[in-house]
Backbone as CSV, one residue per row, in Angstrom:
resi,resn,N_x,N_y,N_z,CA_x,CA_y,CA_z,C_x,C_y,C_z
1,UNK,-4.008,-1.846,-15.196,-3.512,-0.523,-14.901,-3.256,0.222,-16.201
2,UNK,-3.341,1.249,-16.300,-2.933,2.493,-17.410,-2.214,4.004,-16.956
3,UNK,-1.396,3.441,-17.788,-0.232,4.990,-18.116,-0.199,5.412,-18.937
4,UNK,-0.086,6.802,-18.671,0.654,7.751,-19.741,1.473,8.366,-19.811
5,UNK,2.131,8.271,-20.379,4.110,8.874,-20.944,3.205,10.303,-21.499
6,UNK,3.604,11.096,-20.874,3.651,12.784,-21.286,5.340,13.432,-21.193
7,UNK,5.281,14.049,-22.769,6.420,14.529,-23.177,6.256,15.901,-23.778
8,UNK,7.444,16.687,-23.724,7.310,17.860,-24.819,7.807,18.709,-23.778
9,UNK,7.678,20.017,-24.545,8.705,21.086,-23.534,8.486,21.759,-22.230
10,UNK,9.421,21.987,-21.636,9.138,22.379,-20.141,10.126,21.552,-18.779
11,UNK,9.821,22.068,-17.601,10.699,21.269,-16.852,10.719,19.859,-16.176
12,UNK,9.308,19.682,-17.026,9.668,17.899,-16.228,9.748,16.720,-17.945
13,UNK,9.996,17.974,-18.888,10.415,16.836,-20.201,10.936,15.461,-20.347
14,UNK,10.187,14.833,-20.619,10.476,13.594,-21.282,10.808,13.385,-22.468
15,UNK,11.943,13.049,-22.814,12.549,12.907,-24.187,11.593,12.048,-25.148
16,UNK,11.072,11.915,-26.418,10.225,11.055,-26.755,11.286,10.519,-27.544
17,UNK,12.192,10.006,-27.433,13.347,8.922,-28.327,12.707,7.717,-27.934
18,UNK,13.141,6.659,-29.004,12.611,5.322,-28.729,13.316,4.670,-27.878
19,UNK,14.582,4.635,-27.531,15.237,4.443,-25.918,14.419,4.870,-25.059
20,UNK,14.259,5.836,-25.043,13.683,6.695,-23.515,12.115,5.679,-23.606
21,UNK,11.187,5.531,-24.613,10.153,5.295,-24.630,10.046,3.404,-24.408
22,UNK,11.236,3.221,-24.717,10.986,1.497,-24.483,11.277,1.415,-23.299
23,UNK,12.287,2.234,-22.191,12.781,1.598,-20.831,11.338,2.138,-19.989
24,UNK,10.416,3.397,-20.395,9.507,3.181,-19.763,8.393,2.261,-19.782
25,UNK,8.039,1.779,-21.289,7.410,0.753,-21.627,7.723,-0.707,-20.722
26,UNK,8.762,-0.854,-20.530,9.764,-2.028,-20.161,9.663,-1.910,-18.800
27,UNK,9.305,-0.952,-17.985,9.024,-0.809,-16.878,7.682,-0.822,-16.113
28,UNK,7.007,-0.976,-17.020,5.019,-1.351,-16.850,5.398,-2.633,-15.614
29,UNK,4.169,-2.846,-14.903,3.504,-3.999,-14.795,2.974,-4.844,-16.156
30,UNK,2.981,-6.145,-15.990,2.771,-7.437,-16.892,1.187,-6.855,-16.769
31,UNK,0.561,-6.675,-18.435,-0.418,-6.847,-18.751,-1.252,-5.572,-18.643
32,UNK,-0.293,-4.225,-18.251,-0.515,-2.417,-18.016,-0.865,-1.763,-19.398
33,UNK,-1.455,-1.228,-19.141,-1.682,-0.107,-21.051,-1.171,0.969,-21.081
34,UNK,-0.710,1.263,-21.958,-0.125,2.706,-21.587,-0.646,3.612,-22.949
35,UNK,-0.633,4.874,-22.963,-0.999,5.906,-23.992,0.686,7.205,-23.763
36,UNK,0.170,7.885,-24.781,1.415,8.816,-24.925,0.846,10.543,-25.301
37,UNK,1.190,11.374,-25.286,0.777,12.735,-25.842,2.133,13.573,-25.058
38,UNK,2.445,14.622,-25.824,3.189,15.575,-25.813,2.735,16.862,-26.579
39,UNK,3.703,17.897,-26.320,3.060,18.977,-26.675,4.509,19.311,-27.741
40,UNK,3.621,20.339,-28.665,4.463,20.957,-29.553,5.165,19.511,-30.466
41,UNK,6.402,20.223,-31.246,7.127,19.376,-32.065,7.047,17.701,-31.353
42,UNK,6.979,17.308,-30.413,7.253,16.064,-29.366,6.051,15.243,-29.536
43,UNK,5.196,15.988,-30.509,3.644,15.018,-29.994,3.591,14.294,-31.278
44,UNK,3.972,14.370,-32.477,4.119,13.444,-33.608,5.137,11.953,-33.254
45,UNK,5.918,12.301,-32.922,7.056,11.083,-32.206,6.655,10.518,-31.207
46,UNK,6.023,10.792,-30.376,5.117,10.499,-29.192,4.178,9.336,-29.443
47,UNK,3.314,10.040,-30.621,2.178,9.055,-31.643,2.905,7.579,-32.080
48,UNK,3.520,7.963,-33.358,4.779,7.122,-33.715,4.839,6.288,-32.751
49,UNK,5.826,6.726,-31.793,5.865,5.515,-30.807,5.364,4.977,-29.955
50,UNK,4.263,5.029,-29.771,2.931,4.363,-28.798,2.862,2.993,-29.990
51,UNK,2.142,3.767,-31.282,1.700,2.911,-32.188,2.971,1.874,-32.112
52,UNK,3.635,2.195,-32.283,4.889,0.764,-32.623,4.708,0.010,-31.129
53,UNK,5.226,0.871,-30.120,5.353,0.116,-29.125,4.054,-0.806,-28.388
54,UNK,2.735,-0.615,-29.033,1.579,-1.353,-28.703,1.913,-2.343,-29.697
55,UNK,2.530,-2.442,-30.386,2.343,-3.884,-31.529,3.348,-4.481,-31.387
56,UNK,4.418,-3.875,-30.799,5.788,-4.323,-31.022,5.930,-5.314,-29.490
57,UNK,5.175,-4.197,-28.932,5.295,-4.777,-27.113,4.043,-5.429,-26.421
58,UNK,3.178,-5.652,-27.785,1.682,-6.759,-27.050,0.969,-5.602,-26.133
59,UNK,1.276,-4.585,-25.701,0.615,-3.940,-24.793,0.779,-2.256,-25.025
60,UNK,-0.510,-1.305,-25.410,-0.692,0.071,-26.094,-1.584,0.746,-25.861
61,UNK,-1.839,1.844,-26.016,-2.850,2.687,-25.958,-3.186,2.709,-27.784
């Protein structure tokens, strides 16, 4: 399976903090991929934390 965490401004925002980004990570199915993108200021931190969280968490976009 594959997800994507979409963040950045507007009304269904997702915070891209690394809390917010690990309890969704942490919430995959065993063995799920996930990717990330946001818009505006949100999409550099977004990056950032995919990359960590694919190495950190065995499982990334």
């Amino acid at each position: 399976m594959n997800f994507n965490f979409v963040g950045g401004r507007g009304r269904a925002e997702i915070p891209t903090r690394p809390d917010v980004m690990m309890a969704m990570k942490n919430a995959l199915p065993p063995n799920a991929n996930f990717t990330t993108c946001a818009v505006g200021p949100e999409q550099f931190p977004a990056n950032v934390l995919s990359f960590g969280g694919s190495y950190a968490g065995g499982n990334g976009g």
